[in-house]
C-alpha positions in Angstrom: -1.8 -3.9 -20.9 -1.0 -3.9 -17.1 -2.7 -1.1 -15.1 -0.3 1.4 -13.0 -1.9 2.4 -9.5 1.3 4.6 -9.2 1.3 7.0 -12.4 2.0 10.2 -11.7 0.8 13.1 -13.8 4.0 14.6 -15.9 5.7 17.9 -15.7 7.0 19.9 -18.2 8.6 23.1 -19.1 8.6 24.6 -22.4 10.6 26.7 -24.5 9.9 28.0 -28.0 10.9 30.8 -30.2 10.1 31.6 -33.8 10.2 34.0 -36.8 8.2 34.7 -39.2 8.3 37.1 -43.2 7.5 37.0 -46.3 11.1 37.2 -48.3 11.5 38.8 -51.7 7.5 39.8 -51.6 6.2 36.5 -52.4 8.2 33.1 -50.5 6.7 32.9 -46.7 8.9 31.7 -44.1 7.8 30.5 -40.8 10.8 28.8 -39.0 10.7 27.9 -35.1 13.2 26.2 -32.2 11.9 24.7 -29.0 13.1 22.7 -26.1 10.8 20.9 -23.7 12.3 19.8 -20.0 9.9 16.8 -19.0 9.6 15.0 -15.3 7.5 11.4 -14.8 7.4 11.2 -18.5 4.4 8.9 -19.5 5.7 5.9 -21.3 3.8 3.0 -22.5 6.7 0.6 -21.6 7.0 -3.0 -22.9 7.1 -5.4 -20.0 6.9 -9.4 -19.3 3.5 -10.7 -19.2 2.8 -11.7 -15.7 1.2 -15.0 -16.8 3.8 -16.3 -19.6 7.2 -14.6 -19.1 7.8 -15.4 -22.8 5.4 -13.0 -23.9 5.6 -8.9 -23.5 2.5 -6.5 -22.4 2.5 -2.7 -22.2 2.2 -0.9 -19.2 2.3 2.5 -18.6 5.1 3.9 -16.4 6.7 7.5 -15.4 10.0 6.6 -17.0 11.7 10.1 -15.0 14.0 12.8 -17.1 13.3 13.4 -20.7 14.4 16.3 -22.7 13.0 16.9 -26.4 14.8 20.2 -28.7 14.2 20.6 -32.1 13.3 22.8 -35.2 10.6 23.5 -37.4 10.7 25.3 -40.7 7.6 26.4 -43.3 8.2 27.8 -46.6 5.0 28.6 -49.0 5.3 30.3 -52.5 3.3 30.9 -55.2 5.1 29.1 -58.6 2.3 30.5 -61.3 -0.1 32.9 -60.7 -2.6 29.5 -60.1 -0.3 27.3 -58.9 1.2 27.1 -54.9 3.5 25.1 -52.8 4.8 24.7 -49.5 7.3 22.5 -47.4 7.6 21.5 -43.9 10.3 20.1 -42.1 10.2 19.2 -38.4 13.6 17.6 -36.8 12.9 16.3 -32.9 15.5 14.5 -31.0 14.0 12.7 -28.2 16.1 12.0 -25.4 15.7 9.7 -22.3 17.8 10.8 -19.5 16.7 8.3 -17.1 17.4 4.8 -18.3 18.2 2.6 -21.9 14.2 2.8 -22.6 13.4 3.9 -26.6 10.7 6.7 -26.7 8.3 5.4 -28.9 5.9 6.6 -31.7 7.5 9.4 -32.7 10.2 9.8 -35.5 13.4 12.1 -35.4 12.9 13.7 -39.2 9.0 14.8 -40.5 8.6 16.1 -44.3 5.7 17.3 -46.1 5.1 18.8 -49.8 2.1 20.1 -50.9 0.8 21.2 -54.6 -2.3 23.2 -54.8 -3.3 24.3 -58.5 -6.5 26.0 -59.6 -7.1 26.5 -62.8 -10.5 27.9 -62.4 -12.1 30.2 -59.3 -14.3 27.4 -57.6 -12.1 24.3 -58.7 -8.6 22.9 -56.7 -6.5 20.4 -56.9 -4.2 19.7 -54.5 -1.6 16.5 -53.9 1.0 16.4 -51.0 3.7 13.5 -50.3 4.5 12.8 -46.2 8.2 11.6 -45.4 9.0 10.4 -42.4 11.9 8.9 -40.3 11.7 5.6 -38.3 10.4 5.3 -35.4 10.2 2.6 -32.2 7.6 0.6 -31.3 8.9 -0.8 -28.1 10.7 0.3 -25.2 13.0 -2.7 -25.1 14.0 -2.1 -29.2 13.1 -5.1 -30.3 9.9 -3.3 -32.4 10.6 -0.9 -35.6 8.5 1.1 -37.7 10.4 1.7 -40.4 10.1 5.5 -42.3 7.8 5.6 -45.2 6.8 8.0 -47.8 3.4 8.7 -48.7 1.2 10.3 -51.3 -2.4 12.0 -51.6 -4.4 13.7 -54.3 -7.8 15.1 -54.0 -9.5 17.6 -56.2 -12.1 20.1 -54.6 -15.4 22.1 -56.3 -17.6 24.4 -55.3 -20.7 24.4 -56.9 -22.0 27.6 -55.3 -21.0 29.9 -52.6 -20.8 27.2 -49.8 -21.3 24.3 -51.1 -18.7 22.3 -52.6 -17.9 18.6 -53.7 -14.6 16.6 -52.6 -13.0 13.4 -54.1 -9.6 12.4 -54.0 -7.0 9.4 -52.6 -5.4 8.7 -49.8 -2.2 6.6 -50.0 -1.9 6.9 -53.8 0.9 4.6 -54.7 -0.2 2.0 -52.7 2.6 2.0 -50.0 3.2 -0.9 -47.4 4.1 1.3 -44.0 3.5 1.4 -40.8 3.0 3.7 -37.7 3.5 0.8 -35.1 5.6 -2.1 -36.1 3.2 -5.1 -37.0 0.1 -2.8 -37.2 0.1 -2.3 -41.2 -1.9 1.0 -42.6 -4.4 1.4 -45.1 -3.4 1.3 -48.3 -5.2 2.9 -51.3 -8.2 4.4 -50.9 -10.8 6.4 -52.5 -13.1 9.0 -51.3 -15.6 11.3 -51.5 -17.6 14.3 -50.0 -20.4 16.7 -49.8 -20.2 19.9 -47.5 -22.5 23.0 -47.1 -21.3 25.7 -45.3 -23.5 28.8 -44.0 
């Protein structure tokens, strides 16, 4: 990366408004919209290497007028008297106002499902699956993480009051993605933990 003895701090105005009920006694609803007015937006723009014009470096610049609206919705329920589930969706369009750059790292649709099921008082299980959109990696749009979908499962026990025992697994299916394009993430993995609580 190239450092930037001109960056200027960014300013921002924000608007949000929401709701929130419980419909027909049992299904919880949270929903929200919200629009943010952004000056000197800081973005980590892909540049030509000083050295070797054939090769790209980041550099962080205030890229000038950005305007980001979107919605946000939450619904929870209980399905059986041990069983729960929820959804999330967040849309965000992301909007440069100022020039052809791509705004990077963040992706226009977000969707996540959760399960949790307990069967017994100090035992959970709970598994939730993560959708989202594509996203750009570069200013320039020559770098494209495409969208994925990913799994998890963990199961959760307390032994006593406080202390309770964790394993689970992240990425479940095994999935090739990536959050930056070229960078891939984990894949399967196992885990475990311990945790007291007083």
């Amino acid at each position: 990366a190239i450092h930037n003895a001109a960056l200027q701090p960014e300013r921002a105005k924000n608007y949000e408004i929401g709701y929130q009920d419980v419909l027909f006694k049992k299904l919880s609803l949270k929903a929200a919209l919200f629009y943010r007015d952004i000056d000197d937006y800081i973005l980590q723009v892909t540049v030509p290497d000083p050295a070797n014009p054939r090769r790209t470096l980041y550099q962080n610049q205030n890229v000038g007028h950005v305007e980001q609206y979107g919605f946000e919705i939450d619904l929870a329920a209980p399905i059986l008297k041990t069983l729960d589930a929820g959804v999330n969706y967040t849309y965000l369009d992301n909007s440069n106002r100022t020039n052809n750059d791509k705004l990077t790292d963040i992706p226009e649709h977000k969707l996540f499902l959760y399960a949790k099921y307990t069967p017994m008082r100090n035992l959970t299980f709970l598994a939730d699956l993560e959708m989202d959109s594509k996203r750009w990696s570069s200013t320039d749009g020559v770098r494209l993480a495409k969208g994925y979908t990913v799994a998890n499962a963990k199961a959760t026990y307390e032994i006593i009051k406080g202390l309770q025992v964790e394993g689970g697994v992240r990425n479940l299916f095994d999935k090739d993605y990536e959050l930056n394009e070229g960078y891939p993430m984990t894949g399967r993995t196992y885990f475990a933990n311990v945790s007291y609580r007083f």
